[in-house]
C-alpha positions in Angstrom: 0.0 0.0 0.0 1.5 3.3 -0.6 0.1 6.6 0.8 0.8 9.3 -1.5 0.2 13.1 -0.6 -1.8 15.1 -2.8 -4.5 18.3 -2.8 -8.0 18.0 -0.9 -9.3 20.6 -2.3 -8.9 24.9 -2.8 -11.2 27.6 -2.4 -10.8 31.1 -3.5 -13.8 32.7 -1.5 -16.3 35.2 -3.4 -18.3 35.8 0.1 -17.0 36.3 3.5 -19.8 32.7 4.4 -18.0 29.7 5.2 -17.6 27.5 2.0 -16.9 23.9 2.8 -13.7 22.6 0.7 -13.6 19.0 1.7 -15.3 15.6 2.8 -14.5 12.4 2.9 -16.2 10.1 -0.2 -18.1 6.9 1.4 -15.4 4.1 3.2 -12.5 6.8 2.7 -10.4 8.3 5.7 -8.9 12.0 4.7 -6.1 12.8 6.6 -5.6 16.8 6.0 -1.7 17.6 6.4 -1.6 21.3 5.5 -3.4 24.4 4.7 -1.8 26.9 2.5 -3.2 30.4 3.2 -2.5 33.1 0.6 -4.0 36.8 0.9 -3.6 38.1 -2.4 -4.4 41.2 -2.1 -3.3 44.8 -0.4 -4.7 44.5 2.6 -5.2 42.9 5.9 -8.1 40.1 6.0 -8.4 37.4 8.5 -9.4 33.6 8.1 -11.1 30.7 10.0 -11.1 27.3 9.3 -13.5 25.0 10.6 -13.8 20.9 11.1 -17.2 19.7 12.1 -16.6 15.6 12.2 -20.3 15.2 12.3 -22.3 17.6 9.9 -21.5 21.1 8.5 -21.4 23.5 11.8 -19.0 26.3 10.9 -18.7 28.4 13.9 -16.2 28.6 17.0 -17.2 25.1 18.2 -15.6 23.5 15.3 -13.0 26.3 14.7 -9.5 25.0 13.9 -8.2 28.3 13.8 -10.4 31.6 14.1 -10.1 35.1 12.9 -6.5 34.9 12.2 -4.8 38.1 11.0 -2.7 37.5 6.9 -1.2 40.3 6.6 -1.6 41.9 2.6 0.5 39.7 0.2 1.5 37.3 3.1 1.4 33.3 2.7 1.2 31.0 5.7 1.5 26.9 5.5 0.0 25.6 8.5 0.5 21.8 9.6 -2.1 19.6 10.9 -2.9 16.3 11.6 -6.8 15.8 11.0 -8.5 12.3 10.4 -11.9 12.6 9.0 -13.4 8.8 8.8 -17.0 10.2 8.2 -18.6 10.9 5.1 -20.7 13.4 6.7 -17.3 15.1 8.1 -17.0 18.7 6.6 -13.6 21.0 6.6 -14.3 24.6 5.6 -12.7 27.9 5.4 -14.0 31.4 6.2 -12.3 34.8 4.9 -13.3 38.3 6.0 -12.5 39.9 2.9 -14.5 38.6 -0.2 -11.6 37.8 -3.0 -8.8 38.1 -0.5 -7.7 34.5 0.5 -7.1 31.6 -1.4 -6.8 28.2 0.7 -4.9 25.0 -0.9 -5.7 21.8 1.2 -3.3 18.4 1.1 -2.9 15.8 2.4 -3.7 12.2 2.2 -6.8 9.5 1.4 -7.3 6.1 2.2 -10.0 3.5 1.4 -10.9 1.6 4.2 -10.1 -1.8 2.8 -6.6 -0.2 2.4 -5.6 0.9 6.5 -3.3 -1.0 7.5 -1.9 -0.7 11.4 
């Protein structure tokens, strides 16, 4: 079995709403591994992201990280270790600036007949 790294998902925000970027398809586990944050523009904006293991509940009980100040231009890589085994698991991202942030998930999947301990 080999367990290869590669991209979740990515979001460029239109809204400053939550917008869910990834779940878990049926008998998969998603590990995310990092979370590239990118404010492209000229100004300050702030992100969330959010991991509800049950459902899609974006708000500070499932915050990961919450209203975190990106500077303008700045990039930030930030490393996790998140196992999602459900289907109805849900990670999203918030920005406070529409068009500001773009967010680049990785990390790694695994069908269930495939874990191996």
């Amino acid at each position: 079995m080999s367990t290869e790294l590669k991209q979740l998902g990515q979001v460029f925000p239109e809204t400053t709403e939550p917008v869910k970027v990834y779940s878990p398809e049926r008998a998969v586990t998603g590990i995310v591994r990092s979370v590239i944050v990118c404010n492209v523009t000229d100004q300050e904006a702030k992100f969330s992201i959010f991991c509800d293991l049950n459902g899609e509940t974006f708000d500070p009980s499932t915050a990961l990280y919450y209203g975190v100040v990106l500077k303008p231009s700045e990039t930030r890589e930030l490393s996790n270790f998140i196992p999602m085994h459900r289907q109805s698991a849900s990670f999203a991202v918030q920005s406070s600036v529409p068009k500001a942030i773009n967010f680049t998930i990785s990390g790694v999947e695994q069908k269930a007949n495939e874990i191996r301990v």
